[in-house]
C-alpha positions as protocol buffer text, in pm:
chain_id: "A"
residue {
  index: 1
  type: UNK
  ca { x: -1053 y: 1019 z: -2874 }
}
residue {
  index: 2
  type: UNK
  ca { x: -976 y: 1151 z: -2540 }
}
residue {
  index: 3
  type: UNK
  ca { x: -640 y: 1099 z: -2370 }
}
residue {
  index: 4
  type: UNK
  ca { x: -626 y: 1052 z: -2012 }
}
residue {
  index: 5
  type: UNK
  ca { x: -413 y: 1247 z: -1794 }
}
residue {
  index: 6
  type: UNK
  ca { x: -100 y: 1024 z: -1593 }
}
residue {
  index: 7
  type: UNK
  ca { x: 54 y: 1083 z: -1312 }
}
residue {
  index: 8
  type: UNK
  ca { x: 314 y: 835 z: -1174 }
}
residue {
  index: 9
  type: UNK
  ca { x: 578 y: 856 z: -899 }
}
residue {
  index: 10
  type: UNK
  ca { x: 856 y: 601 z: -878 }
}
residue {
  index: 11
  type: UNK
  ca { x: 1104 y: 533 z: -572 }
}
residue {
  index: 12
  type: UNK
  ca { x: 1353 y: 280 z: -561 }
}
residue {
  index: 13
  type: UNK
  ca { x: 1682 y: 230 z: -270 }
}
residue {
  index: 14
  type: UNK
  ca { x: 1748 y: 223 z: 78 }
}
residue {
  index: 15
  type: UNK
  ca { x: 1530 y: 349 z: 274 }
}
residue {
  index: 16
  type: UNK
  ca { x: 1450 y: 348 z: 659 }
}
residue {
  index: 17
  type: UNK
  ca { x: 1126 y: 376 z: 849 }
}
residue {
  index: 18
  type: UNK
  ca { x: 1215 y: 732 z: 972 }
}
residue {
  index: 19
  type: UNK
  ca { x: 1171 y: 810 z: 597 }
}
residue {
  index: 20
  type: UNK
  ca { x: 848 y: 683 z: 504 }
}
residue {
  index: 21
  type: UNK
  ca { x: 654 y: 1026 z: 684 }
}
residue {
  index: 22
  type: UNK
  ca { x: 866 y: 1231 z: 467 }
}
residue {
  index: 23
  type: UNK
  ca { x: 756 y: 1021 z: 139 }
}
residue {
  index: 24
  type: UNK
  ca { x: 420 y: 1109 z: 264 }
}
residue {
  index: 25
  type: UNK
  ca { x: 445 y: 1466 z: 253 }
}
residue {
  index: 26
  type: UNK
  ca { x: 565 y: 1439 z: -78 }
}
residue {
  index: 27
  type: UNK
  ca { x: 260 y: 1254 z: -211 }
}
residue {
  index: 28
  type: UNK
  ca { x: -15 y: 1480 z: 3 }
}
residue {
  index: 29
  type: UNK
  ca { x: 162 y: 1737 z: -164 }
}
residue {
  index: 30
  type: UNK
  ca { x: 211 y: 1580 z: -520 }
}
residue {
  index: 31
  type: UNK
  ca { x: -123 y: 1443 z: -537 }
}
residue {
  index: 32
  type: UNK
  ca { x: -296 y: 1749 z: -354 }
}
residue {
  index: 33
  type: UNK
  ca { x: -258 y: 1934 z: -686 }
}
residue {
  index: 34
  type: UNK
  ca { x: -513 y: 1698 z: -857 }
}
residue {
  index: 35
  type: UNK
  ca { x: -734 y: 1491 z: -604 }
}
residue {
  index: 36
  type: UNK
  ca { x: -973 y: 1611 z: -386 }
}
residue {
  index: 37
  type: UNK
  ca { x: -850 y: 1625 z: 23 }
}
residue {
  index: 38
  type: UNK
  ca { x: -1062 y: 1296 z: 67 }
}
residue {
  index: 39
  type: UNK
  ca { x: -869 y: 1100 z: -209 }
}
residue {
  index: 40
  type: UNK
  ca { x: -537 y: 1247 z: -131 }
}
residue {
  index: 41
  type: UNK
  ca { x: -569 y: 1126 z: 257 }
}
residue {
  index: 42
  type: UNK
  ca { x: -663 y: 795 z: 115 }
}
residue {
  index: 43
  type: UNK
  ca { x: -399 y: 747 z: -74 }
}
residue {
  index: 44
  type: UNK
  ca { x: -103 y: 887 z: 183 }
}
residue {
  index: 45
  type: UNK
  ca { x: -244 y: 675 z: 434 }
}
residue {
  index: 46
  type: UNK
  ca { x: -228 y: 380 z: 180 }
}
residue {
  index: 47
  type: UNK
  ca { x: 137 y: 495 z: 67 }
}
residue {
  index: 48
  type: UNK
  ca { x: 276 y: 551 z: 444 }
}
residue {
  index: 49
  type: UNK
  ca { x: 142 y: 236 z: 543 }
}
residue {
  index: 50
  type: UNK
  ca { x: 218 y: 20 z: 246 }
}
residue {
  index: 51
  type: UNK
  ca { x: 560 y: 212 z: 259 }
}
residue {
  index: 52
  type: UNK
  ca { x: 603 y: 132 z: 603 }
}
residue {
  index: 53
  type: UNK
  ca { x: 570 y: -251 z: 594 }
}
residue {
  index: 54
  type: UNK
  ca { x: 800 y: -289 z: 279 }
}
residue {
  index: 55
  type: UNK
  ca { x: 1105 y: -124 z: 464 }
}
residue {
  index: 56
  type: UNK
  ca { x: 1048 y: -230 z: 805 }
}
residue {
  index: 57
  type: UNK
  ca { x: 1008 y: -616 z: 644 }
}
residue {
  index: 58
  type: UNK
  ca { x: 1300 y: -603 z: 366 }
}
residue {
  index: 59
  type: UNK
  ca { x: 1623 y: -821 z: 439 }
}
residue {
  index: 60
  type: UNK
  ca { x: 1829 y: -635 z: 194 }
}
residue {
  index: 61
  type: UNK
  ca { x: 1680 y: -256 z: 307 }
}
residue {
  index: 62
  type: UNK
  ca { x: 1581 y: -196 z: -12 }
}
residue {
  index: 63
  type: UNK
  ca { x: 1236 y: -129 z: -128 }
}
residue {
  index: 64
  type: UNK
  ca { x: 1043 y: 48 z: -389 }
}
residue {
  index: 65
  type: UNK
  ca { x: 723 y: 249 z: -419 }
}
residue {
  index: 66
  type: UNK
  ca { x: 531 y: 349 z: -769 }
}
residue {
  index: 67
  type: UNK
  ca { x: 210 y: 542 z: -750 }
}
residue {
  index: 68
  type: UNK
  ca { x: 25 y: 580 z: -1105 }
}
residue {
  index: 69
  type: UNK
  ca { x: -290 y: 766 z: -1132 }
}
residue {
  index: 70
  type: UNK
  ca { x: -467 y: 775 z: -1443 }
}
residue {
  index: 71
  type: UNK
  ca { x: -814 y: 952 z: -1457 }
}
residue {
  index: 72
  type: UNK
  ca { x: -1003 y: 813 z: -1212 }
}
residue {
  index: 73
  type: UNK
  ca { x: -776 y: 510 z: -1110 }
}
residue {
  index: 74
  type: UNK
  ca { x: -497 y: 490 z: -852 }
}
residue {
  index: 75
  type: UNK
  ca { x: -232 y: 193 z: -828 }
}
residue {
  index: 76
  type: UNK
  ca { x: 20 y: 180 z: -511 }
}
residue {
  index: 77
  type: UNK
  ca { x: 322 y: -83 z: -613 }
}
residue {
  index: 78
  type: UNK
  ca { x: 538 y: -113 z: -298 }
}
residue {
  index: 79
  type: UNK
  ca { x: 824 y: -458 z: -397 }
}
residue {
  index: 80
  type: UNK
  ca { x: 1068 y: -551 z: -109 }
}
residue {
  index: 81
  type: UNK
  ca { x: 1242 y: -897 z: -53 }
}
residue {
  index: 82
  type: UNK
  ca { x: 1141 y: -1089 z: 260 }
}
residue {
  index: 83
  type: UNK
  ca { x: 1222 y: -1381 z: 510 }
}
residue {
  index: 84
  type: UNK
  ca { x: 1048 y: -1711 z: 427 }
}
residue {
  index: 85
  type: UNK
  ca { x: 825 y: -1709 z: 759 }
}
residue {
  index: 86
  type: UNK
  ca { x: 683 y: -1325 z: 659 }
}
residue {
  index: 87
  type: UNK
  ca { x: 638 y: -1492 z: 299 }
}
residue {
  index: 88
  type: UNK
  ca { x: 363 y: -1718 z: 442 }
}
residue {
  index: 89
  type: UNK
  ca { x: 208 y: -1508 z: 697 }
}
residue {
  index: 90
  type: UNK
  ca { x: 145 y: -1294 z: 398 }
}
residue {
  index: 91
  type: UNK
  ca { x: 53 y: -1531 z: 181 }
}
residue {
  index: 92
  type: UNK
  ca { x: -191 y: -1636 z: 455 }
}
residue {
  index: 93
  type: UNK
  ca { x: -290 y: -1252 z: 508 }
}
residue {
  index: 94
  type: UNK
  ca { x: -401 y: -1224 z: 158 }
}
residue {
  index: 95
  type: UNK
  ca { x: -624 y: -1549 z: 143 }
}
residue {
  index: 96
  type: UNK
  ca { x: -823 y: -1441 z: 451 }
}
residue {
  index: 97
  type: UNK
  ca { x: -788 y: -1050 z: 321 }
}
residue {
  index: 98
  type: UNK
  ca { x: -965 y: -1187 z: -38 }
}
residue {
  index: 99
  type: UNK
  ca { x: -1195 y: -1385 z: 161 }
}
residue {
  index: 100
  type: UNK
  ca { x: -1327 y: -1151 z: 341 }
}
residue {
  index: 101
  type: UNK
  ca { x: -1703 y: -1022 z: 279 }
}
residue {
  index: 102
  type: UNK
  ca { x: -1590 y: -636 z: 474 }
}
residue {
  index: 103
  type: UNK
  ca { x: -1273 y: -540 z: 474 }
}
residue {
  index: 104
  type: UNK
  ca { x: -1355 y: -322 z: 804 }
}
residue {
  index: 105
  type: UNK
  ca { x: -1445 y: -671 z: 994 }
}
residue {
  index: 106
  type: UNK
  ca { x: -1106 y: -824 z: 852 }
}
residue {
  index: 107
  type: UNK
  ca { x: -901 y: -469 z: 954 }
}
residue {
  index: 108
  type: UNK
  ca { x: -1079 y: -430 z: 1341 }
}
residue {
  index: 109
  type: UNK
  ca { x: -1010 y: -890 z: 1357 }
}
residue {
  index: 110
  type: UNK
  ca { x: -623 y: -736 z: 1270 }
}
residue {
  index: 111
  type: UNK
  ca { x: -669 y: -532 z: 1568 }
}
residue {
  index: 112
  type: UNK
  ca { x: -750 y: -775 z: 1786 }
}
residue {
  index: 113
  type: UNK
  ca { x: -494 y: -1048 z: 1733 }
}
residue {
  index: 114
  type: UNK
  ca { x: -206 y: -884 z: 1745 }
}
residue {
  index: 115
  type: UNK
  ca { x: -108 y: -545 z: 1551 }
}
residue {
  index: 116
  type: UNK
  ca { x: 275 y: -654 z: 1538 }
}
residue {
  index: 117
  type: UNK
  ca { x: 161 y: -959 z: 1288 }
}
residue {
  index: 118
  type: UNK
  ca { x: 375 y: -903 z: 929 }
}
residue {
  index: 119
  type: UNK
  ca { x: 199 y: -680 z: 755 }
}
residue {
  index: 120
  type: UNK
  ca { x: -178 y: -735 z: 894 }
}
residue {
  index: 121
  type: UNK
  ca { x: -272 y: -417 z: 1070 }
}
residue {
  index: 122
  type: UNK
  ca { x: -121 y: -203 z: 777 }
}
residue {
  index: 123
  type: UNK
  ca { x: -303 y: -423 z: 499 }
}
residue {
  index: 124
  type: UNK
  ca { x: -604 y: -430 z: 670 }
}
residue {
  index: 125
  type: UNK
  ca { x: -628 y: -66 z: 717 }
}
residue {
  index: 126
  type: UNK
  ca { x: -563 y: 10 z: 356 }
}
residue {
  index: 127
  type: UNK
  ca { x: -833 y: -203 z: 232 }
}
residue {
  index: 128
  type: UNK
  ca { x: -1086 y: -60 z: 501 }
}
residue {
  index: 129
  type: UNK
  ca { x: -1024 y: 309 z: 516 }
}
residue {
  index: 130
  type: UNK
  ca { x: -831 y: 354 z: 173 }
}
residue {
  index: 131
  type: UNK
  ca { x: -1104 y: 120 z: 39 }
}
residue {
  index: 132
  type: UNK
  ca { x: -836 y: -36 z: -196 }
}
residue {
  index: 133
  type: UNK
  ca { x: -853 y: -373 z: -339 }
}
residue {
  index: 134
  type: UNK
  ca { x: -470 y: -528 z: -269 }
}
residue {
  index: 135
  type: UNK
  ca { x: -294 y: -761 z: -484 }
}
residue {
  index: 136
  type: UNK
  ca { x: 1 y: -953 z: -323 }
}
residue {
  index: 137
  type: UNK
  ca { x: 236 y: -1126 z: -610 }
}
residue {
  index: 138
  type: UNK
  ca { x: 523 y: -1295 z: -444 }
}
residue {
  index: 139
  type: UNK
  ca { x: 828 y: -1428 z: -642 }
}
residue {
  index: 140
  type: UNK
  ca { x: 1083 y: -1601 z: -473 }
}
residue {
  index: 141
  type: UNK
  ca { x: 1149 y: -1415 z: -161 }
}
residue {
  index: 142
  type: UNK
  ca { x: 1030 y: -1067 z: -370 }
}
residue {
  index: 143
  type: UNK
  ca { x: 724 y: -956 z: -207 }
}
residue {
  index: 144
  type: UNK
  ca { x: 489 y: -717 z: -438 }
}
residue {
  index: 145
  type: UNK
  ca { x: 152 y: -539 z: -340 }
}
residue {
  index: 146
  type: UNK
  ca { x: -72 y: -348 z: -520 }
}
residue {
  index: 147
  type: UNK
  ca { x: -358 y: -157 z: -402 }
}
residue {
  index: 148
  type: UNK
  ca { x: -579 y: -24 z: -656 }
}
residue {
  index: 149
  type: UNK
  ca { x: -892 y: 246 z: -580 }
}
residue {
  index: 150
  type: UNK
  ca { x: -1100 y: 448 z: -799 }
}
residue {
  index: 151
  type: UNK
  ca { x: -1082 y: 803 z: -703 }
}
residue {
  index: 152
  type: UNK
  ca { x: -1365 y: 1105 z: -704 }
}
residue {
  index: 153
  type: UNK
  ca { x: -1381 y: 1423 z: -858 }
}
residue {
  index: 154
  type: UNK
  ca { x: -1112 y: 1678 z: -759 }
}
């Protein structure tokens, strides 16, 4: 039976938007080890901008990242807690995001309306240039997202 490699990367605490490009280096640099430069843009984009909308939405400025790769598979967790009215534009973000036919059309719509919308422009481009499926799971004010891809060859 063959084992599959893991990789996983786990940050948790306070953090502020001026730190999310320097989480990014760390993963092009983590993950350039291991992925082709195709897969490890894709997935620093997804990280920055997944990143990005967890601190600059948290009302405690708190928020965590977790990156697990696992042969060919990549999951990027981000969790923060939220305000009520971000709650349901996200909720609504995700039902038009997962009924969507081409995540492109649904990321250049983002565009369009407005790119200050909670969370839209960010989600959108993950699941149209990372060409990630997202998850959102929302608890009580805790806001989770997952964005899952399948990578290539390194």
């Amino acid at each position: 039976m063959t084992q599959v490699a893991t990789e996983s990367f786990e940050l948790t605490g306070n953090l502020t938007v001026a730190d999310v490009p320097d989480v990014r280096r760390f993963v092009e640099k983590f993950h350039g080890r291991t992925s082709n430069a195709d897969d490890v843009s894709r997935v620093a984009m997804a990280t920055h901008e997944l990143l990005e909308n967890a601190v600059k939405f948290s009302t405690d400025g708190s928020a965590s990242l977790r990156i697990d790769v696992g042969g060919s598979q990549v999951t990027i967790t981000t969790r923060n807690r939220a305000r009520p009215t971000d709650l349901d534009e996200l909720r609504e973000l995700a039902h038009q995001l997962a009924s969507t036919i081409d995540p492109m059309l649904f990321y250049l719509e983002q565009m369009r309306r407005s790119p200050t919308r909670v969370g839209g422009l960010g989600l959108g481009r993950v699941a149209a240039e990372g060409e990630m499926k997202l998850e959102l799971v929302l608890d009580g004010d805790m806001v989770q997202i997952k964005a899952e891809a399948t990578l290539g060859a390194a």
